[in-house]
LUMTOR-920311 format. One record per residue (C-alpha): residue number from 1; residue in three letters; x, y, z. Coordinates in pm, 1 decimal. Each point is the difference from the previous one (the first is absolute). Last residue first. Layout:
(NUM,ala,(X,Y,Z))
...
This chain:
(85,unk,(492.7,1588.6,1326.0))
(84,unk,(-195.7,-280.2,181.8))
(83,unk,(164.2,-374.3,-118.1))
(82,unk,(-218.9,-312.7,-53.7))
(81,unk,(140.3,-370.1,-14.0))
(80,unk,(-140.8,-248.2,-253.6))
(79,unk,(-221.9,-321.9,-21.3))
(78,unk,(-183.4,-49.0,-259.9))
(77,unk,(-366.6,-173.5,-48.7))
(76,unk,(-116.4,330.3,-105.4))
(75,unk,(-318.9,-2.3,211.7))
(74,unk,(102.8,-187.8,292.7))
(73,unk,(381.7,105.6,-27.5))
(72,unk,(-90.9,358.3,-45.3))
(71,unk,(-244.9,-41.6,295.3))
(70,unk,(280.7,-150.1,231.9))
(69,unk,(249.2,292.7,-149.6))
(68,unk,(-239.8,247.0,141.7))
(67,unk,(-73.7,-136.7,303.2))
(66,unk,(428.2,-14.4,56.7))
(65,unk,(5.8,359.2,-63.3))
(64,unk,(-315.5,106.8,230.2))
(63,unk,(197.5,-201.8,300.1))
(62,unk,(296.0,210.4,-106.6))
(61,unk,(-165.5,314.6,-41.9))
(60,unk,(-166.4,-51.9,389.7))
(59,unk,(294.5,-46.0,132.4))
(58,unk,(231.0,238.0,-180.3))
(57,unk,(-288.0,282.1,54.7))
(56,unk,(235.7,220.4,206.7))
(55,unk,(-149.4,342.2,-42.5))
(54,unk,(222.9,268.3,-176.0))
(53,unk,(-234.4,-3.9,-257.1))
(52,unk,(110.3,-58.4,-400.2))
(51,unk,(-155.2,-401.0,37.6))
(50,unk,(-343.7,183.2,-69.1))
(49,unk,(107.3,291.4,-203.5))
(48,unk,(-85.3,-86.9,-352.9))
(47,unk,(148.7,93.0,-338.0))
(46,unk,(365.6,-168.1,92.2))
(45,unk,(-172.9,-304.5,132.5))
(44,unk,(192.9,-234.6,-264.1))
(43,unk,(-72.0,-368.9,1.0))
(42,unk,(293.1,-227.8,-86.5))
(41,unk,(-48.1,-309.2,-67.9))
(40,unk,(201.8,-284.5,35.4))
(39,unk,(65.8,-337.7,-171.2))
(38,unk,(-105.3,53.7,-334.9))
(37,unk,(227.0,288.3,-77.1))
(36,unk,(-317.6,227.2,107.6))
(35,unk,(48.0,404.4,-2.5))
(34,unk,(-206.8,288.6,109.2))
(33,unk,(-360.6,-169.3,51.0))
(32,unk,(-127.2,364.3,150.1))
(31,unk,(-129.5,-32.5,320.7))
(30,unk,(-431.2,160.3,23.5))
(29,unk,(-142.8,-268.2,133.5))
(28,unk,(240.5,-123.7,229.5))
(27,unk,(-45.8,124.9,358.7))
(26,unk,(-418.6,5.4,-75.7))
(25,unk,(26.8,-361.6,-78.9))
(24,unk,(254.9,-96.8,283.1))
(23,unk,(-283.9,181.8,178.6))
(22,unk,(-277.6,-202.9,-111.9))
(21,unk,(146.0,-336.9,77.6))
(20,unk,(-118.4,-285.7,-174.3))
(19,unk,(-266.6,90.3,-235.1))
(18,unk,(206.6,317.3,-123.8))
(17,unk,(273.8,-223.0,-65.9))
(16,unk,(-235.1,-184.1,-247.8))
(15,unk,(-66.5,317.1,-183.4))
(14,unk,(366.4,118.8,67.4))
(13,unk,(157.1,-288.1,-190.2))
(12,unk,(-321.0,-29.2,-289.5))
(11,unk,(106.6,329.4,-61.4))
(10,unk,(373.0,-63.7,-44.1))
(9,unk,(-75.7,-226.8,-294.6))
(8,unk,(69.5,206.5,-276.7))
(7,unk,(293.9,141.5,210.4))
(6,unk,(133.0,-311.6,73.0))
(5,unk,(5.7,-45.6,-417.9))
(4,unk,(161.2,308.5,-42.3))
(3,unk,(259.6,-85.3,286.3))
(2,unk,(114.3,-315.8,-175.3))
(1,unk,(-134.1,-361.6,107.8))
């Protein structure tokens, strides 16, 4: 899978996200797919300021980060790791 084609898909990601765990939805909704090598993507936050706080969110981003990858993995059927830029 290339990025285009993720990105065809990526609806169907946050749709069934959404299902799951609201606020992972709401935390991801509007990431940019920046980059995908087929083993990691990158999702760019540069237009938003949610992870821009000075609040520590680590926790909760991480536990939203590994939801995420379970729901590309159940819709996808890959596995990948994610990376916030």
């Amino acid at each position: 899978m290339d990025l285009a084609q993720l990105r065809q898909q990526w609806n169907s990601v946050l749709d069934q996200l959404e299902r799951i765990d609201r606020i992972a939805w709401i935390s991801f909704f509007d990431a940019r797919l920046a980059e995908f090598d087929g083993q990691t993507l990158y999702l760019d936050f540069s237009d938003s300021r949610k992870f821009g706080s000075a609040h520590e969110y680590s926790e909760v981003r991480d536990r939203q980060v590994e939801t995420l990858k379970s729901v590309i993995k159940k819709v996808l059927g890959i596995e990948m790791e994610i990376i916030l830029v």
